[in-house]
C-alpha positions in Angstrom: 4.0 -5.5 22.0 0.3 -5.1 21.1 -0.7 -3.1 18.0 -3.9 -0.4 18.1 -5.4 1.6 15.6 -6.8 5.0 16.0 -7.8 5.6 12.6 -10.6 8.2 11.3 -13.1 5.0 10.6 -12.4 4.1 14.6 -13.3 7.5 15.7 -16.3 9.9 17.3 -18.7 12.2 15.4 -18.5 15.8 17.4 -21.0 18.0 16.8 -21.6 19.8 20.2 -20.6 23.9 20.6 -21.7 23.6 16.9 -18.8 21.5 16.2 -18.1 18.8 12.9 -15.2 16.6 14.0 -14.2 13.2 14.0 -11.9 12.3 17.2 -10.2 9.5 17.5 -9.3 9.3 21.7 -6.0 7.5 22.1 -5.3 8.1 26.3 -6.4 9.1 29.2 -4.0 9.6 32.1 -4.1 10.7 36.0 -0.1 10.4 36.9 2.7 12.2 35.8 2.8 11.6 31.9 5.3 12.4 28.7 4.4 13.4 25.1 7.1 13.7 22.7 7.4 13.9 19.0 10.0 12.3 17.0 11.1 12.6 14.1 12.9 9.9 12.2 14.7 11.1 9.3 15.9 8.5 6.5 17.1 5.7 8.1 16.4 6.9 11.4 16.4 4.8 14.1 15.5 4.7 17.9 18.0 2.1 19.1 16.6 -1.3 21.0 16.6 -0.8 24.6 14.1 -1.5 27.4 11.1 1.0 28.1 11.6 2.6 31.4 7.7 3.0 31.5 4.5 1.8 29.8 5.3 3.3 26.6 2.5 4.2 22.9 4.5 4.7 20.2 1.3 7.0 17.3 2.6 6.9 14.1 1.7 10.2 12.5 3.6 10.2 9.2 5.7 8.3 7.6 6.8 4.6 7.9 8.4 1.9 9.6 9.2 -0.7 11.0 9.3 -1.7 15.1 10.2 -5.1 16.6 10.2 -6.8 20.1 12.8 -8.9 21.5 11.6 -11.6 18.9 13.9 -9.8 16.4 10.7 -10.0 14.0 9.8 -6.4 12.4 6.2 -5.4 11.8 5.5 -2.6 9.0 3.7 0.4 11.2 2.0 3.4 9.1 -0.1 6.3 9.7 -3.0 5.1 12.0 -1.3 2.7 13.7 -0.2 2.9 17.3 1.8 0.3 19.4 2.4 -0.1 22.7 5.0 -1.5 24.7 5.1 -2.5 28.4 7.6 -1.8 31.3 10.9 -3.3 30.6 9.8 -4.9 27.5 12.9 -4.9 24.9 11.7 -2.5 21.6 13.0 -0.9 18.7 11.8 1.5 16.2 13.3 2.0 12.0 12.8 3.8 9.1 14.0 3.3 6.0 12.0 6.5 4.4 11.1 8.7 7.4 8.4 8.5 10.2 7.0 10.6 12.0 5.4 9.8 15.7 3.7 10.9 18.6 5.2 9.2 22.2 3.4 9.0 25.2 5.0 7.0 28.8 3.5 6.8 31.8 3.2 4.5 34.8 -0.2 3.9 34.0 -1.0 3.8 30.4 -4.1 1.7 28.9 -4.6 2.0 25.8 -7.2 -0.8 26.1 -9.6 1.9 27.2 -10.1 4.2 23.9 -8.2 2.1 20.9 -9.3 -1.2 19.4 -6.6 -3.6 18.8 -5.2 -4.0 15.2 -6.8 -6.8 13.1 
C-alpha cells in the first residue's frame, strides 16, 4: 500500500486557450481501464479482499480509514490517494462518510504524476 497526494499545492498552473486552472494529473493509461465512484455512507465499508488489478483508491470527500493485510488503519482525507497492487489484501471504512474516485487497471503508475505522501 503506498499513499500519494494530489492536492491543489501539488498541482499545474493552466493558462493556455485563455485558461486559469490548477490540475492536479493523477493517471495516465493505454489498456483497458475502470473509473468508478463510491460512495460510502455512515459506516460504510468496502469489505477486505484482494485487488483483482492495480487498483488507486482518490478520496474526494469525506473520511476514512484503509488498511493492508497488516491489520493497521491509516486516516485518508480529501487529497489523498492510495494505491494498492495486484493481489495485495485491502480494505476501505468510514465512520462519517467518504466519498472516492476508483481507478484499476493492468498497468497503473501512479509514480508518474503524484508525489508520494510525506
Amino acid at each position: 500500500m503506498k499513499f500519494f497526494t494530489f492536492s491543489k499545492e501539488n498541482g499545474k498552473m493552466i493558462t493556455k486557450f485563455d485558461s486559469n486552472f490548477i490540475i492536479s494529473r493523477v493517471i495516465q493509461t493505454d489498456k483497458a481501464t475502470t473509473i468508478g465512484c463510491i460512495y460510502l455512507e455512515e459506516n460504510g465499508v468496502v469489505g477486505y479482499h484482494q485487488a483483482v488489478v492495480p487498483q488507486l483508491l482518490v478520496v474526494m470527500k469525506g473520511e476514512g480509514y484503509v488498511r493492508n493485510d497488516k491489520e493497521e488503519y491509516f486516516k485518508v482525507q480529501p487529497g489523498d490517494a492510495v494505491f494498492w497492487e495486484k493481489d495485495e489484501w485491502h480494505e476501505t471504512k468510514s465512520d462519517r462518510g467518504l466519498t472516492a474516485i476508483v481507478i484499476e487497471s493492468v498497468e497503473l503508475n501512479p509514480f508518474l504524476f503524484l508525489p508520494l505522501k510525506e
